[in-house]
N, C-alpha and C positions, 0 to 999 in steps of 0.2 A: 780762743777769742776770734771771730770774725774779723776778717779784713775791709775795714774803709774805703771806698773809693773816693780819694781827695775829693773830684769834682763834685760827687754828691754833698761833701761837708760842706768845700765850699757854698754848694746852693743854699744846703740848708741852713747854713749861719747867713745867708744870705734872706733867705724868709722864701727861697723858690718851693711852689707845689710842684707835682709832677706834669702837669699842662704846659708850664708855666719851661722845663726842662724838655720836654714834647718839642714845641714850637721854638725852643732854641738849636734843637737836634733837627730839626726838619729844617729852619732856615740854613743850619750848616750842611746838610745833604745838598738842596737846592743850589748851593755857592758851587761845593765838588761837583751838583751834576752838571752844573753848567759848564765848570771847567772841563770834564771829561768827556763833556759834548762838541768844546771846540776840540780837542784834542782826538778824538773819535772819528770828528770831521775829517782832519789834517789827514790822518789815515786812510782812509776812505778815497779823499780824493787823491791820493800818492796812488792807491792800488787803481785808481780808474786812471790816472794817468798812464800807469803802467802795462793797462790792455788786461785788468786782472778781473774788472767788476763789470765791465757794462754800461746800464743805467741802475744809478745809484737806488740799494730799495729804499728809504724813506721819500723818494723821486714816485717812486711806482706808487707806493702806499698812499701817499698826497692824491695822487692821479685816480686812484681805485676810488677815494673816500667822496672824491670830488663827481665821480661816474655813479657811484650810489646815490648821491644826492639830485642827481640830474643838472649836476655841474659842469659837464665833463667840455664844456664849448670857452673857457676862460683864456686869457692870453697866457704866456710861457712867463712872463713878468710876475704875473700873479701865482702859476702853481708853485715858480719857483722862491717867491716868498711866502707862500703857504706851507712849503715843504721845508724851509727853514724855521717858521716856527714851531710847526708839528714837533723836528726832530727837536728842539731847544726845550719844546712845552715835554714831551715824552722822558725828554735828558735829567731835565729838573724834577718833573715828579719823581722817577722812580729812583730819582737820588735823596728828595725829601723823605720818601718812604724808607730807606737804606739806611740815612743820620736816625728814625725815631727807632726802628729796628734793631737799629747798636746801641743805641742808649737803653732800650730795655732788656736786651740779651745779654750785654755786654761779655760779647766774646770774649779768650784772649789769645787769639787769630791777630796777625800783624795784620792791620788797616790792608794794607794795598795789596797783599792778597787773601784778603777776606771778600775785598774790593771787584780783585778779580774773576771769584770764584760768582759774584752775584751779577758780574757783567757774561759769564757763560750762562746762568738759568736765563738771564734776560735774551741773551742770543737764544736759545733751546727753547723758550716760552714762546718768542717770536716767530725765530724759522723751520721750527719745528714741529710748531703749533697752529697758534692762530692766523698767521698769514699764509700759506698753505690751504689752510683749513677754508677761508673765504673766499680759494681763489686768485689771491693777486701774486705768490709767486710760486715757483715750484719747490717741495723740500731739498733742503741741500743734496742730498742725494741724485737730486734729477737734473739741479740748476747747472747753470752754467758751469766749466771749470774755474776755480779757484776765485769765486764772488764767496761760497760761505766760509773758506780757511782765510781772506781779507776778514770779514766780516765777523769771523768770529776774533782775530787778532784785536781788529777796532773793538769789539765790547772787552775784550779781555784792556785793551788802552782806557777802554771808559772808566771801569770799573775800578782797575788800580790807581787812577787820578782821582775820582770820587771818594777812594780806601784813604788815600795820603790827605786829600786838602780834608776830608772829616777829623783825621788822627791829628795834623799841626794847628787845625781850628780848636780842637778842643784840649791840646796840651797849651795852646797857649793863650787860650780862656781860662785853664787852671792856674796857670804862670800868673796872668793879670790877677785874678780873684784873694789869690796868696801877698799880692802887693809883691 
């Protein structure tokens, strides 16, 4: 006989469709990527503090998007809240994507390093990819010393904060559901 997954019993005595279990796993990605995003930060700025990063890339990235647009004459006020939301708006997506991704895979990888391992494709997609790829930094191989081993330690901090607040959001949506 197949094994149950509480949480789906509970939905289904619940009357949830799958859309319905979508968008509750995507609003619990969005909560972790947020959290993983101040925590991401925290790191980041520890290593720029430290003479490790430079200028921060989601700094650059802002600056580049804002040069493509023929942006690039704004005050320092504004890139610099433009670059916090970019990273926040970046942080939650592809944490929203992450919570619908485990709810339909459903691994059985411990959350925070399942967590982890998606915050290194997210580094490796990023700096190894697409940002490179357009120009605005150099592959880690080229950049600076020790901005991509910070940077990849921060997504690996993203990604296991993102892994853990999806795993206690959702054992303790089954805890409440169970009464």
């Amino acid at each position: 006989m197949a094994e149950c997954d509480p949480g789906s019993l509970a939905a289904w005595i619940a009357g949830e469709d799958d859309m319905q279990r979508d968008i509750k796993a995507g609003i619990d990605g969005a909560i972790g990527g947020a959290a993983g995003t101040v925590l991401m930060s925290l790191v980041m700025l520890g290593a720029k503090k430290a003479g490790l990063m430079g200028q921060l890339p989601p700094k650059r990235i802002t600056e580049a998007a804002l040069e493509a647009t023929g942006e690039a004459q704004v005050s320092t006020e504004t890139v610099d809240a433009l670059t916090v939301i970019a990273h926040f708006g970046y942080g939650i997506g592809a944490g929203t994507l992450f919570g619908v991704a485990v709810r339909r895979v459903r691994p059985s990888l411990d959350r925070g390093f399942l967590g982890a391992l998606y915050g290194t494709l997210i580094w490796f997609v990023s700096y190894k990819g697409w940002v490179p790829a357009l120009g605005i930094m150099p592959p880690p191989e080229r950049d600076r010393p020790y901005r991509p081993e910070s940077m990849l330690v921060a997504h690996w901090v993203y990604g296991w904060t993102l892994g853990k607040v999806l795993a206690w959001r959702s054992s303790h949506a089954r805890r409440w559901l169970r009464g």
